[in-house]
Backbone bond lengths (Angstrom), bond angles and torsions (degrees), N, CA, C in turn:
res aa  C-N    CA-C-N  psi(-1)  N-CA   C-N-CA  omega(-1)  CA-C   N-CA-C  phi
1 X - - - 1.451 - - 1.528 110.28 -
2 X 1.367 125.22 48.99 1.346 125.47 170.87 1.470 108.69 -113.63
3 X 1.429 114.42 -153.95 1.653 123.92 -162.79 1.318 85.47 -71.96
4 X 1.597 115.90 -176.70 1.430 147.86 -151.34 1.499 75.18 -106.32
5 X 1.394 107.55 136.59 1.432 121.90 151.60 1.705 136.00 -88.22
6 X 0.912 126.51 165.17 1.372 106.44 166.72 1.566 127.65 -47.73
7 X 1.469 119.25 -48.11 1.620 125.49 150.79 1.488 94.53 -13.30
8 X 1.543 94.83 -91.74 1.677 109.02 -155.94 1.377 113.63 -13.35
9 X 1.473 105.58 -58.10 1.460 129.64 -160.77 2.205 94.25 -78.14
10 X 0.821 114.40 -11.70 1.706 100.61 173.13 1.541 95.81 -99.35
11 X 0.927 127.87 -55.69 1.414 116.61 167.05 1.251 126.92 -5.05
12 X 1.621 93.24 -91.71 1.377 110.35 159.73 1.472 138.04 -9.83
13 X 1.464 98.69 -74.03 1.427 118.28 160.67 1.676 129.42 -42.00
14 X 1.702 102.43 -53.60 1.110 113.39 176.92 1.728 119.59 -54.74
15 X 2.011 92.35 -46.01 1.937 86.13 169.35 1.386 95.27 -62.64
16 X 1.507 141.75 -84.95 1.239 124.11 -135.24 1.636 105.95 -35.09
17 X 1.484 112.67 -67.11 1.843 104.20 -176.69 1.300 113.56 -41.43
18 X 1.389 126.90 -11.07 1.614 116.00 -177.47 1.429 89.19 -77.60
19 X 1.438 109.11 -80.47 1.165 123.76 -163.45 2.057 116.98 -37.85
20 X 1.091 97.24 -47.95 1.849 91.31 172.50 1.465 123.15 -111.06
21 X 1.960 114.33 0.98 1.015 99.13 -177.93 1.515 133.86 90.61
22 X 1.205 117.73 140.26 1.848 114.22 -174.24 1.261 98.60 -77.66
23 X 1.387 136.82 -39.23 1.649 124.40 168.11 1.493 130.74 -15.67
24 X 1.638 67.27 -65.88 1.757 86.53 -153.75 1.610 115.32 -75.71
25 X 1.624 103.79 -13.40 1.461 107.15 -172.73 1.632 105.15 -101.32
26 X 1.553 105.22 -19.25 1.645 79.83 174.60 1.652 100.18 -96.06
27 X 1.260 123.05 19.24 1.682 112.16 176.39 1.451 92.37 -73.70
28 X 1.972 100.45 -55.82 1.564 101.01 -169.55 1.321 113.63 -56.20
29 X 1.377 143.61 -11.08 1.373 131.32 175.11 1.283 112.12 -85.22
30 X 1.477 118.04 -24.33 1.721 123.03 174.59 1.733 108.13 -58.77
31 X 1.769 94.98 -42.37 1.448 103.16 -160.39 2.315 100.79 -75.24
32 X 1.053 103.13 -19.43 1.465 112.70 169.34 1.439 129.38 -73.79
33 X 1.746 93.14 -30.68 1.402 109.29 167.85 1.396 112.40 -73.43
34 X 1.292 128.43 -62.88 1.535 137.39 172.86 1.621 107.32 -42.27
35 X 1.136 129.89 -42.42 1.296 138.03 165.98 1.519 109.01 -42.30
36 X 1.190 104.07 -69.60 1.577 109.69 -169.90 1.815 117.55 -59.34
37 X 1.518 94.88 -41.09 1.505 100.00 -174.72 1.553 112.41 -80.83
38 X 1.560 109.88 -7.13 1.828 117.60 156.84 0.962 110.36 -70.98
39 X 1.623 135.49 -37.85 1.405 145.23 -149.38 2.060 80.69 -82.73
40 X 1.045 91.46 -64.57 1.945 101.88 -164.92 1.599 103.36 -40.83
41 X 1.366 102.70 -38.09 1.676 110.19 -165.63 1.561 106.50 -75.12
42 X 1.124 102.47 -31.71 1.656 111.24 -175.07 1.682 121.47 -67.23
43 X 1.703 93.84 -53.57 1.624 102.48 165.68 1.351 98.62 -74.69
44 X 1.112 151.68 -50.72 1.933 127.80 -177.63 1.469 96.88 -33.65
45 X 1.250 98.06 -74.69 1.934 114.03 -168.61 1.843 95.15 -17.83
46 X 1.462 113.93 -69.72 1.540 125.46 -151.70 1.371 105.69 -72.27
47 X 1.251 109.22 -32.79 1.749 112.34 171.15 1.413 96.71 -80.89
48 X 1.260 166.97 1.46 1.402 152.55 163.07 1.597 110.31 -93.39
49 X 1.427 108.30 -33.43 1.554 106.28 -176.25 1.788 107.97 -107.20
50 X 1.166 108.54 3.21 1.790 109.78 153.55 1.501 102.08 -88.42
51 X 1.366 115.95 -38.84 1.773 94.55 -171.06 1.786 116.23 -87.33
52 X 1.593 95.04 4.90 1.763 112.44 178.80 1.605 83.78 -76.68
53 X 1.016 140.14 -86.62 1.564 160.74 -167.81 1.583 116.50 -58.25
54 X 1.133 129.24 61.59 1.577 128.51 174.30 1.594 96.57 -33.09
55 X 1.050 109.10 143.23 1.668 147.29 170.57 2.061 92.00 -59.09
56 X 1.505 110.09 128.33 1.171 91.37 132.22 1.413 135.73 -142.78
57 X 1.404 124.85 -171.89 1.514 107.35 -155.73 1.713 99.65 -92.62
58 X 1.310 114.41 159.38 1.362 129.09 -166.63 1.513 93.96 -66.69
59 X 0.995 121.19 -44.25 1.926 130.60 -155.84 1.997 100.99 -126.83
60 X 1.325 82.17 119.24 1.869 81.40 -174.94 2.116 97.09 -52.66
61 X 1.171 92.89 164.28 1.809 91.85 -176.50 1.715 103.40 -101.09
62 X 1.369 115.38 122.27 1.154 93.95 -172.21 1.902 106.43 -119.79
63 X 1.131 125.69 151.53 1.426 138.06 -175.37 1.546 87.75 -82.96
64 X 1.861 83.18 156.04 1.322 100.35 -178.13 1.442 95.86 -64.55
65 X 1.473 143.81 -65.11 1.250 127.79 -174.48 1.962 143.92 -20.60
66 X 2.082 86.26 -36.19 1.142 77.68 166.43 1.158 118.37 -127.67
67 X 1.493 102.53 48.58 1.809 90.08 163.59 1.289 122.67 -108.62
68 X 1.396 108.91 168.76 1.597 124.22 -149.44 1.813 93.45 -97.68
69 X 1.359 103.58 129.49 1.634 111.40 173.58 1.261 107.14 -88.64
70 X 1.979 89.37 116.37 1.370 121.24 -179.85 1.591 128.35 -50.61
71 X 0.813 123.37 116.25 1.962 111.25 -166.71 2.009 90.67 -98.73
72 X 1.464 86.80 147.54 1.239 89.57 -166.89 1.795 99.82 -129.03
73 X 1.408 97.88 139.61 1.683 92.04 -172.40 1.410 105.01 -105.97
74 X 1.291 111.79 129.46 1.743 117.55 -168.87 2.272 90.13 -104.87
75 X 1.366 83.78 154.38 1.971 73.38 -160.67 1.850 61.00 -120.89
76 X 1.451 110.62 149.15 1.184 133.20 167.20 1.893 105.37 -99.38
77 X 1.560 87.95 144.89 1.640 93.20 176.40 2.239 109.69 -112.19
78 X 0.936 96.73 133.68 1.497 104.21 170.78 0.762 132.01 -89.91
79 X 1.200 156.31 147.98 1.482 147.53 -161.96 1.316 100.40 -119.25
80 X 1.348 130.64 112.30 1.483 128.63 175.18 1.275 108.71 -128.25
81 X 1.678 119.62 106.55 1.537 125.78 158.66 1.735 108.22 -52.57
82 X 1.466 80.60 121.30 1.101 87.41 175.70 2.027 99.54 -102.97
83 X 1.175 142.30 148.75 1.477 160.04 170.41 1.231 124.47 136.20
């Protein structure tokens, strides 16, 4: 009752090839491969056409020099008895 031995692990292996076969497992490794090298192609793609297109910012950035002094409207309150 300890760790998996090397045995364990040919075992193992050996059912899986029973069970699905040399076909079917190196298709699925083709089909993992094609996966991955879409995945690679996709992020190239997005890193070439983000660095085609500079970012720009939502709100032009403006220096203290040129900004415009904000006027601010203070609303006065009245006091009216009302009775």
């Amino acid at each position: 009752m300890g760790g998996a031995s090397i045995w364990h692990w040919i075992v193992v292996g050996l059912l899986i090839v029973l069970m699905f076969g040399r076909g079917k497992i190196s298709d699925m490794m083709g089909d993992v491969a094609k996966g991955i090298k879409a995945f690679k192609k996709g992020m190239s793609e997005e890193d070439t056409a983000a660095a085609a297109t500079p970012a720009q910012p939502s709100e032009p950035v403006r220096s203290l020099d040129n900004q415009s002094t904000a006027t601010t409207t203070t609303s006065t309150t009245s006091d009216h008895k009302v009775g």
